[in-house]
C-alpha positions in Angstrom: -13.4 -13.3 0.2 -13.1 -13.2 4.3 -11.9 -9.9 5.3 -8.6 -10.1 7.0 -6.8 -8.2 10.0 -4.0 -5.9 9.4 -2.2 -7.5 12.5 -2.4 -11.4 11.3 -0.1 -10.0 8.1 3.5 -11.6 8.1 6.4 -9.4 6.1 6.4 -9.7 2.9 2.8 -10.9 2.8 0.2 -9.5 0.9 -3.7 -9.5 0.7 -5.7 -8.2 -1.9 -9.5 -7.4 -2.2 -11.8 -8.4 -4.9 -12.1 -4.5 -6.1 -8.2 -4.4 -6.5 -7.2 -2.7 -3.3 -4.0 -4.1 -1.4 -3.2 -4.4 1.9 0.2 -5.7 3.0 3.3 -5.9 5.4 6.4 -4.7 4.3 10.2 -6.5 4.6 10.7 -4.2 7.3 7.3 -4.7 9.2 5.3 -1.3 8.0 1.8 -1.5 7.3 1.3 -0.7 3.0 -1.8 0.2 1.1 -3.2 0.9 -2.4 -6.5 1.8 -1.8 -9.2 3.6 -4.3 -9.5 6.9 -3.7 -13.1 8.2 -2.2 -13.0 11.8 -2.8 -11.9 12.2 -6.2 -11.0 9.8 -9.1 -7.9 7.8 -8.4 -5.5 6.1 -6.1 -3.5 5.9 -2.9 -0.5 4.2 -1.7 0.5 4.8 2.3 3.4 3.1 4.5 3.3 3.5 7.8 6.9 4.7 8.1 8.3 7.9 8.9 8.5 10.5 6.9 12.2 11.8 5.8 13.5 13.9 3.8 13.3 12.8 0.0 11.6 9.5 0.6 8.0 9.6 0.0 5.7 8.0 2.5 2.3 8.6 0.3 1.7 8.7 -3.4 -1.6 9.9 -5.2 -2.1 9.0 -9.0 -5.0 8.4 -11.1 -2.7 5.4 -13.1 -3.6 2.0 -11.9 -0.1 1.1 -12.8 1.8 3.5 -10.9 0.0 2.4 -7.7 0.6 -0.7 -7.9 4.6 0.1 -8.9 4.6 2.0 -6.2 2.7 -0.7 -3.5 5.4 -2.9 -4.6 8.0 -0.2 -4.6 7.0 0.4 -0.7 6.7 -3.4 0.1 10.4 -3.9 -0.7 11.9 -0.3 0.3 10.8 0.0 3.7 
């Protein structure tokens, strides 16, 4: 698969990897990912929103499903 630019990414579209990870651009135009963790066993989902108070921007879990509940979780919420 081609690798593909962060900045070509359209809301609501989203590109995955062959090794699973995600990359995509939210409804409201933030940057999401579910990457594989490097350090330790497990996953990570980011948005590139602002923090507030009671809404998570980052979530680490070891479950491949929660990741990706939460990836899609982002994708729609922010």
């Amino acid at each position: 698969m081609a690798e593909f630019n962060a900045a070509d990414l359209r809301p609501g579209q989203v590109e995955s990897k062959d090794n699973g990870e995600r990359l995509g651009r939210s409804a409201g135009g933030h940057l999401v990912q579910l990457r594989r963790r490097i350090s330790e066993p497990g996953f990570v989902v980011t948005v590139d929103a602002e923090a507030s108070a009671g809404v998570p921007t980052e979530l680490l879990t070891q479950e491949w499903a929660a990741a990706n509940a939460e990836f899609d979780r982002f994708m729609h919420d922010f």
